[in-house]
mmCIF file of the N, C-alpha and C atoms, coordinates in Angstrom:
data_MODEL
# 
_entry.id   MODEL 
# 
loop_
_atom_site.group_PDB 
_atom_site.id 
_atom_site.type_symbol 
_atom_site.label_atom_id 
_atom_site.label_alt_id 
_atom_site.label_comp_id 
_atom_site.label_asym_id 
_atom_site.label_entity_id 
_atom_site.label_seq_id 
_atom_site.pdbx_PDB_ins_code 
_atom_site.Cartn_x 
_atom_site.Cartn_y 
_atom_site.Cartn_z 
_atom_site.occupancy 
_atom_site.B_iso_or_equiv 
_atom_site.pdbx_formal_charge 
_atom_site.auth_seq_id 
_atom_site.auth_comp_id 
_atom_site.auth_asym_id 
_atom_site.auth_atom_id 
_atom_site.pdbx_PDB_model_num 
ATOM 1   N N  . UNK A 1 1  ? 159.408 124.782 182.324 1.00 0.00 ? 1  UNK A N  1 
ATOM 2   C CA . UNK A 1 1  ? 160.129 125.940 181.822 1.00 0.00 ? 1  UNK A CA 1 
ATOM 3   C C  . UNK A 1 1  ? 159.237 126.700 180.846 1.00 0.00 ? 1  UNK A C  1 
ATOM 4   N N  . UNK A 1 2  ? 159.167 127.783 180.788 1.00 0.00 ? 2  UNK A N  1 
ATOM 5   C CA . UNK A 1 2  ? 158.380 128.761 180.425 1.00 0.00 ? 2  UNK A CA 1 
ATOM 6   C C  . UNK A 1 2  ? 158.892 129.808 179.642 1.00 0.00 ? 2  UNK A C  1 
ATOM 7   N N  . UNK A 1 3  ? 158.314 130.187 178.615 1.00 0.00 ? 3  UNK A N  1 
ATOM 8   C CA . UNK A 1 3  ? 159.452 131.516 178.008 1.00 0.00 ? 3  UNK A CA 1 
ATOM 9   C C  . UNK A 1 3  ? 160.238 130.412 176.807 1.00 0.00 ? 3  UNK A C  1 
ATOM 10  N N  . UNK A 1 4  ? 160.748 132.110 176.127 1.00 0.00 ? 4  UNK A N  1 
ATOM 11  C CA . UNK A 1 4  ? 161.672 131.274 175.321 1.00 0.00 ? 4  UNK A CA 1 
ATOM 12  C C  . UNK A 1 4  ? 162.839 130.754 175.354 1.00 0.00 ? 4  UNK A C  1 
ATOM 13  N N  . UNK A 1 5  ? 163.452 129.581 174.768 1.00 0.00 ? 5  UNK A N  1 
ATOM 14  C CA . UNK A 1 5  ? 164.755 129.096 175.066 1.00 0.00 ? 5  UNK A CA 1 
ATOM 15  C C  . UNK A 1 5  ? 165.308 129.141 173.905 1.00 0.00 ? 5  UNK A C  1 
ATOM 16  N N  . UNK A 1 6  ? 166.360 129.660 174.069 1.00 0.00 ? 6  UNK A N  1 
ATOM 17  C CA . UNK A 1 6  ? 167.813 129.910 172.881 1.00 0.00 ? 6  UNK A CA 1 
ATOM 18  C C  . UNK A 1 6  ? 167.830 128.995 172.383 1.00 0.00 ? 6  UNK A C  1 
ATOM 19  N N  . UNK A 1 7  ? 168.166 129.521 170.862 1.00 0.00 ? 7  UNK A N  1 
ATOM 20  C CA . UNK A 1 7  ? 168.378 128.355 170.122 1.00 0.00 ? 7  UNK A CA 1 
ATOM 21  C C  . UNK A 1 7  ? 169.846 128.373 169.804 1.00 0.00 ? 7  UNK A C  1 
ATOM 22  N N  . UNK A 1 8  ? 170.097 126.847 169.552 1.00 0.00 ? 8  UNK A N  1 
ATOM 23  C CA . UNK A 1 8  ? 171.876 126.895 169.134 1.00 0.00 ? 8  UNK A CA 1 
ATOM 24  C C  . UNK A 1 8  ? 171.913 127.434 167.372 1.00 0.00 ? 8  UNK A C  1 
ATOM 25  N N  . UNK A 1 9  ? 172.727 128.080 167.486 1.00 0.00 ? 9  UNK A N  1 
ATOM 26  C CA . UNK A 1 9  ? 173.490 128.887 165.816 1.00 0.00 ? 9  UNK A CA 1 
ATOM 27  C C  . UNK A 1 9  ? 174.429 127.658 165.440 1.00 0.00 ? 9  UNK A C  1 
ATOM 28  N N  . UNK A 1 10 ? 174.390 126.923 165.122 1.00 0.00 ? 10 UNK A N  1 
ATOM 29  C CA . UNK A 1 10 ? 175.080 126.630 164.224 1.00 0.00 ? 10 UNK A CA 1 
ATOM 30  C C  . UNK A 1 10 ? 176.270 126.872 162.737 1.00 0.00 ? 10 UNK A C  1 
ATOM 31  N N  . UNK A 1 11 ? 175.317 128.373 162.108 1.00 0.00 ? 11 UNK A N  1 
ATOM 32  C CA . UNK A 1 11 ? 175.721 128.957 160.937 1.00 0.00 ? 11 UNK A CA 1 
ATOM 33  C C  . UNK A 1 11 ? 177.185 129.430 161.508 1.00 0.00 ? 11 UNK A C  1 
ATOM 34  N N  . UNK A 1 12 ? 178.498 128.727 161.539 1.00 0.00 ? 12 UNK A N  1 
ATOM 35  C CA . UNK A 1 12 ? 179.357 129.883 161.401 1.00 0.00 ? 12 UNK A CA 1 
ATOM 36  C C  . UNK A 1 12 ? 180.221 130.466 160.520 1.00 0.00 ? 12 UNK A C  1 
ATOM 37  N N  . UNK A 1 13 ? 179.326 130.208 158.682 1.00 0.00 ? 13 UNK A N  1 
ATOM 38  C CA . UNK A 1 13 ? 180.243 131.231 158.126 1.00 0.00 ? 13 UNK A CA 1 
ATOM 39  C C  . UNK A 1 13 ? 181.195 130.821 157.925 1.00 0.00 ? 13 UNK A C  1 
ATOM 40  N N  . UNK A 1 14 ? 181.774 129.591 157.873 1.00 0.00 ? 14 UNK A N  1 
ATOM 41  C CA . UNK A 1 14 ? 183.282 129.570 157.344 1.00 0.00 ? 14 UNK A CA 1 
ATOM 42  C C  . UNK A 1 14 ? 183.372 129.018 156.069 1.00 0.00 ? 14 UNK A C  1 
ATOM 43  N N  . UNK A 1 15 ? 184.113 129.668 155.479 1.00 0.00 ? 15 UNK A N  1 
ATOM 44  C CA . UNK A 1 15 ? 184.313 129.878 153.893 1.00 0.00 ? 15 UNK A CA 1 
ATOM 45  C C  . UNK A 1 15 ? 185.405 129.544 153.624 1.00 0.00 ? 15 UNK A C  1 
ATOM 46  N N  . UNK A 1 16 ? 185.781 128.475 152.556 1.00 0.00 ? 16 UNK A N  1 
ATOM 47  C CA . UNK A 1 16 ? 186.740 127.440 152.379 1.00 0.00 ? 16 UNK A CA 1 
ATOM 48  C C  . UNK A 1 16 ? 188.008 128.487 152.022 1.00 0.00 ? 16 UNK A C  1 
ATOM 49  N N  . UNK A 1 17 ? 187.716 129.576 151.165 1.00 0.00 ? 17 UNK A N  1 
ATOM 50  C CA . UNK A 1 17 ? 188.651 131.183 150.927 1.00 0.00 ? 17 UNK A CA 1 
ATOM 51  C C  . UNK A 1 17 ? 189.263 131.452 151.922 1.00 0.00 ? 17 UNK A C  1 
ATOM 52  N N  . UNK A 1 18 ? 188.519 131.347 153.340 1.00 0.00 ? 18 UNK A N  1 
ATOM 53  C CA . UNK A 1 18 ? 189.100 132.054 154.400 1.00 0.00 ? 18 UNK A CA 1 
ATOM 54  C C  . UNK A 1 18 ? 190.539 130.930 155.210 1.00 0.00 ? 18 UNK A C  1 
ATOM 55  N N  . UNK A 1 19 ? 189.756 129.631 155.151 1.00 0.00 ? 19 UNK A N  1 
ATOM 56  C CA . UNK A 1 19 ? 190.964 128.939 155.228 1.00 0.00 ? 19 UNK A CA 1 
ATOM 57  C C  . UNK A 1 19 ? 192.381 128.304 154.594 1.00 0.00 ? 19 UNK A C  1 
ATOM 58  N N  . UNK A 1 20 ? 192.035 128.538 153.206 1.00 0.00 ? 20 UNK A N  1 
ATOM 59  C CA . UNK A 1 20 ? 192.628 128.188 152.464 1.00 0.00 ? 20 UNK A CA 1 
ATOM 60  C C  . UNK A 1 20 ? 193.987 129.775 152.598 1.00 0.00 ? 20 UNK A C  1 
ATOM 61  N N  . UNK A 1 21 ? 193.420 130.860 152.780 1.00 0.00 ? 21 UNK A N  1 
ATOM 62  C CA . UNK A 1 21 ? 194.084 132.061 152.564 1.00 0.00 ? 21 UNK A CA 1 
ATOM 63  C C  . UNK A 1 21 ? 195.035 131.748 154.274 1.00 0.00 ? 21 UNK A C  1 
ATOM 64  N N  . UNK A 1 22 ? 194.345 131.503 155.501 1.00 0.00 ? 22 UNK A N  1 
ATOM 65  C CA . UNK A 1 22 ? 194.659 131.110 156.589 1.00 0.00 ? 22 UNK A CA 1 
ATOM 66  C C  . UNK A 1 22 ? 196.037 130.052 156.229 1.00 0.00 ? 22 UNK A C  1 
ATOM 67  N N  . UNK A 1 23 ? 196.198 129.430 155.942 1.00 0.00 ? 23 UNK A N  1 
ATOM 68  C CA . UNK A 1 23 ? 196.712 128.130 155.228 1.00 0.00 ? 23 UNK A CA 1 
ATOM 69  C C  . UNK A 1 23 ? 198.484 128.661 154.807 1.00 0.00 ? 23 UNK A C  1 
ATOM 70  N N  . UNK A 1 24 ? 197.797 129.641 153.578 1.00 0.00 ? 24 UNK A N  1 
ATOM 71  C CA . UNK A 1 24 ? 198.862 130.199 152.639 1.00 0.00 ? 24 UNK A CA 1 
ATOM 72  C C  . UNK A 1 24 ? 199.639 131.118 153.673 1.00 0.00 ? 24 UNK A C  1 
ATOM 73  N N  . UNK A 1 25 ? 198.955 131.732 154.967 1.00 0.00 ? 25 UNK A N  1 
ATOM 74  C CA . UNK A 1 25 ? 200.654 132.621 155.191 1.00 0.00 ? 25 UNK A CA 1 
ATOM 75  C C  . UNK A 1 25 ? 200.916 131.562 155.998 1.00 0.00 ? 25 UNK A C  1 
ATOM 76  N N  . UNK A 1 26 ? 200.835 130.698 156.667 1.00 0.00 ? 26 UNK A N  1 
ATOM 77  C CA . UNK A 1 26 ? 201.341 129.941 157.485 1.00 0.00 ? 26 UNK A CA 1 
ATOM 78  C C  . UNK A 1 26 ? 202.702 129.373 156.840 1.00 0.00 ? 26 UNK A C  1 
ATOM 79  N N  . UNK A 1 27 ? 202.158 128.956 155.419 1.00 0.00 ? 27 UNK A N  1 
ATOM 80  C CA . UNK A 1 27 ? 203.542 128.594 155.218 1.00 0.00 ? 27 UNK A CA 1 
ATOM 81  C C  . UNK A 1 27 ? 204.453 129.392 154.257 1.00 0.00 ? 27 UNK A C  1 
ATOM 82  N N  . UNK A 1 28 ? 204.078 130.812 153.930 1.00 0.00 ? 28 UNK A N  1 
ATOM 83  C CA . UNK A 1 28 ? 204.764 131.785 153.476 1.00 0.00 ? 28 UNK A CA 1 
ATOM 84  C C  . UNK A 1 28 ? 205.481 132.052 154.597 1.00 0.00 ? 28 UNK A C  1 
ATOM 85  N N  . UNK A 1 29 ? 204.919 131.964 155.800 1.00 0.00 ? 29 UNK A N  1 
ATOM 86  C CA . UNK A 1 29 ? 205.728 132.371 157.103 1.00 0.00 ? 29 UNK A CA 1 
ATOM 87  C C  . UNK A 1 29 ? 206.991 130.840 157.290 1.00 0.00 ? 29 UNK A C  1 
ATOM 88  N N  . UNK A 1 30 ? 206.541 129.867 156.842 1.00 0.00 ? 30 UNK A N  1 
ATOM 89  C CA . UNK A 1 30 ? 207.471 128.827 156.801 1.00 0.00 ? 30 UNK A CA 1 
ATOM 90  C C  . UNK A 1 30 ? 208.807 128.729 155.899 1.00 0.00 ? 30 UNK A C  1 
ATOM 91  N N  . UNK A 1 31 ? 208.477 129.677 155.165 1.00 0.00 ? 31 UNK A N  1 
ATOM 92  C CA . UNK A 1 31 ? 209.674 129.315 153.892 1.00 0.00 ? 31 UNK A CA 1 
ATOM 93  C C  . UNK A 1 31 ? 211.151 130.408 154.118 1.00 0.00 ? 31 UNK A C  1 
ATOM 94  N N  . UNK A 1 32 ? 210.759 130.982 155.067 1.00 0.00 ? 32 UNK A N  1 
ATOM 95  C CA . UNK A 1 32 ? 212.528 132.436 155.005 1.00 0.00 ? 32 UNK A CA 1 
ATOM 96  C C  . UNK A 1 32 ? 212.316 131.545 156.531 1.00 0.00 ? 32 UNK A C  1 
ATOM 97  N N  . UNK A 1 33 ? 211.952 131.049 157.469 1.00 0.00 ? 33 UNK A N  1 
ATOM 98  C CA . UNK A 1 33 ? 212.157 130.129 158.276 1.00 0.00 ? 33 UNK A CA 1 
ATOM 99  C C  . UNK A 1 33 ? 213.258 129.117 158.269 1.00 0.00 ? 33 UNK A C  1 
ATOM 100 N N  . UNK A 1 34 ? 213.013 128.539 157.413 1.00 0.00 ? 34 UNK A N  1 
ATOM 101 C CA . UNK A 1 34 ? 213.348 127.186 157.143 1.00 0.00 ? 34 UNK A CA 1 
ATOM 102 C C  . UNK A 1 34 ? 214.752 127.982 156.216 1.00 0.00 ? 34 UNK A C  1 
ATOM 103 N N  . UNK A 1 35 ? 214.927 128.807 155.480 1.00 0.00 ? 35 UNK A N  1 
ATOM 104 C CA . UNK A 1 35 ? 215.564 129.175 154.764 1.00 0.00 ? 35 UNK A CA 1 
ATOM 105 C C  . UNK A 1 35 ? 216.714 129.809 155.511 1.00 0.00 ? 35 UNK A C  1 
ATOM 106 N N  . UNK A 1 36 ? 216.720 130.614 156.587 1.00 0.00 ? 36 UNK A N  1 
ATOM 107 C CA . UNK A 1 36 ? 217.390 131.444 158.055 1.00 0.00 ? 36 UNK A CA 1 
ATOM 108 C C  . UNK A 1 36 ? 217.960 130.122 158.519 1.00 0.00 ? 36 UNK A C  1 
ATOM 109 N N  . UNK A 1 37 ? 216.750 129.034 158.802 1.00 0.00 ? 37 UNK A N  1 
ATOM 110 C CA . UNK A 1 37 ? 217.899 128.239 160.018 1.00 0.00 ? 37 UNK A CA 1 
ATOM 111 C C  . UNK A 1 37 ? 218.835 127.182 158.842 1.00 0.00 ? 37 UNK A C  1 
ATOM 112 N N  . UNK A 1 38 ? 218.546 127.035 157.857 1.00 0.00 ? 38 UNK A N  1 
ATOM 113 C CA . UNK A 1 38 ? 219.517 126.204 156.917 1.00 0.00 ? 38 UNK A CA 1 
ATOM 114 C C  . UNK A 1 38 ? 220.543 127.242 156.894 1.00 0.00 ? 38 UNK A C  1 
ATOM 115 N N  . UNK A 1 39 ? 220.984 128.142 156.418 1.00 0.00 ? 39 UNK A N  1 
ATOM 116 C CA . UNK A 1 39 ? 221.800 129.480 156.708 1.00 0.00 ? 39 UNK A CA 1 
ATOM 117 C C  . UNK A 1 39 ? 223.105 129.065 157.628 1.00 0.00 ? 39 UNK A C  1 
ATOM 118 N N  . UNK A 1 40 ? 221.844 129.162 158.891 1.00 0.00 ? 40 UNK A N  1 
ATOM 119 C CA . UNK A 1 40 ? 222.858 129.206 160.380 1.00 0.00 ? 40 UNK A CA 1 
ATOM 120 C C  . UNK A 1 40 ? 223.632 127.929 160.350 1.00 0.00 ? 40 UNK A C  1 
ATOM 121 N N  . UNK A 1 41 ? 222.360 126.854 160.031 1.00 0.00 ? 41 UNK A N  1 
ATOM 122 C CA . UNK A 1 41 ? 223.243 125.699 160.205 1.00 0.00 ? 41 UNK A CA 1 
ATOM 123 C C  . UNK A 1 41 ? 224.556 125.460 159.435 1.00 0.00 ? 41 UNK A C  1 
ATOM 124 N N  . UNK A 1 42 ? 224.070 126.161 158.251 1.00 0.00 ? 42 UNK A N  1 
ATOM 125 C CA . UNK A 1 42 ? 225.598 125.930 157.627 1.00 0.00 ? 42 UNK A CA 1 
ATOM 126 C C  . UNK A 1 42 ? 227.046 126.382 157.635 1.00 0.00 ? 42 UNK A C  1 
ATOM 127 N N  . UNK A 1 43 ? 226.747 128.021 158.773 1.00 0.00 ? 43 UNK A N  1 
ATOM 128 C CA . UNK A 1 43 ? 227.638 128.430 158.982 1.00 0.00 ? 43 UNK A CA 1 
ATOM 129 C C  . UNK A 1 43 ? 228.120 128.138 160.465 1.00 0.00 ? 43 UNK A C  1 
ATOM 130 N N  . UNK A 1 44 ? 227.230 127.489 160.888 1.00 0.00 ? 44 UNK A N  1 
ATOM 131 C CA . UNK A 1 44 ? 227.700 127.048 162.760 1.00 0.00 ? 44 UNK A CA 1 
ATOM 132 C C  . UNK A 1 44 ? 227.370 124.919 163.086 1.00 0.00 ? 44 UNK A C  1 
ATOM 133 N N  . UNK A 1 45 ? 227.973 124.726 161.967 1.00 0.00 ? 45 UNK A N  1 
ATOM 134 C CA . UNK A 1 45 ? 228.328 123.388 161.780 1.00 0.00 ? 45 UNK A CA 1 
ATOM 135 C C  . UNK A 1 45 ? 228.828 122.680 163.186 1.00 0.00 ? 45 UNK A C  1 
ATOM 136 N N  . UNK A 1 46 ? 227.824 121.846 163.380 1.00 0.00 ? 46 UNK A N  1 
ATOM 137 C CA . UNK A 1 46 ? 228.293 120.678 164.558 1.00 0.00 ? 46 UNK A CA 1 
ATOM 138 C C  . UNK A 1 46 ? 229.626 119.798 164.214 1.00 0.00 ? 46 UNK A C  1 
ATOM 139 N N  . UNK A 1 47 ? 230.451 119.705 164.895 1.00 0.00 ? 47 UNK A N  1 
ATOM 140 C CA . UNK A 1 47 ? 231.435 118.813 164.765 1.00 0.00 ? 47 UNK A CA 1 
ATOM 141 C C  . UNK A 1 47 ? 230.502 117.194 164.220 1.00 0.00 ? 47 UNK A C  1 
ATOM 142 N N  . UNK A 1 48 ? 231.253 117.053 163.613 1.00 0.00 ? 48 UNK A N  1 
ATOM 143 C CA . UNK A 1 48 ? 231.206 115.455 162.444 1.00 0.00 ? 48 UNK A CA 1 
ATOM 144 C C  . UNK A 1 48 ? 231.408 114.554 163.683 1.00 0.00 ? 48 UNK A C  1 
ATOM 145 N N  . UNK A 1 49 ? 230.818 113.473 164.239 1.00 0.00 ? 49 UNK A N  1 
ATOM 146 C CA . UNK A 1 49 ? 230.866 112.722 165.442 1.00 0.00 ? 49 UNK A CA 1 
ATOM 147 C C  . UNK A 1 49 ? 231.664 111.233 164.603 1.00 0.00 ? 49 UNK A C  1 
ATOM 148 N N  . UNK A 1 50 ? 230.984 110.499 163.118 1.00 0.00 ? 50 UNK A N  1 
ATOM 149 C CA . UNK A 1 50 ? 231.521 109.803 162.956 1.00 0.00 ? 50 UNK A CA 1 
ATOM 150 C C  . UNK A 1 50 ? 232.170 110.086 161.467 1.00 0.00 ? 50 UNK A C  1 
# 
């Protein structure tokens, strides 16, 4: 083989900021979630089995 061969990049730049910020809406998106279906549940109550 002849010529040049690609090299692998390795560098990709990920910055602990970017995940950590990644992180935070996930569970900003978790909290009126969780908050909506406690809501429902409380107003569309399963019958009591025992």
């Amino acid at each position: 083989l002849s010529g040049n061969c690609p090299t692998l990049d390795l560098d990709y730049n990920i910055y602990i900021e970017e995940a950590l910020h990644g992180h935070l809406v996930a569970e900003v998106a978790f909290v009126p979630a969780a908050a909506i279906a406690g809501l429902v549940l409380t107003f569309l109550q399963r019958p009591k089995i025992i």
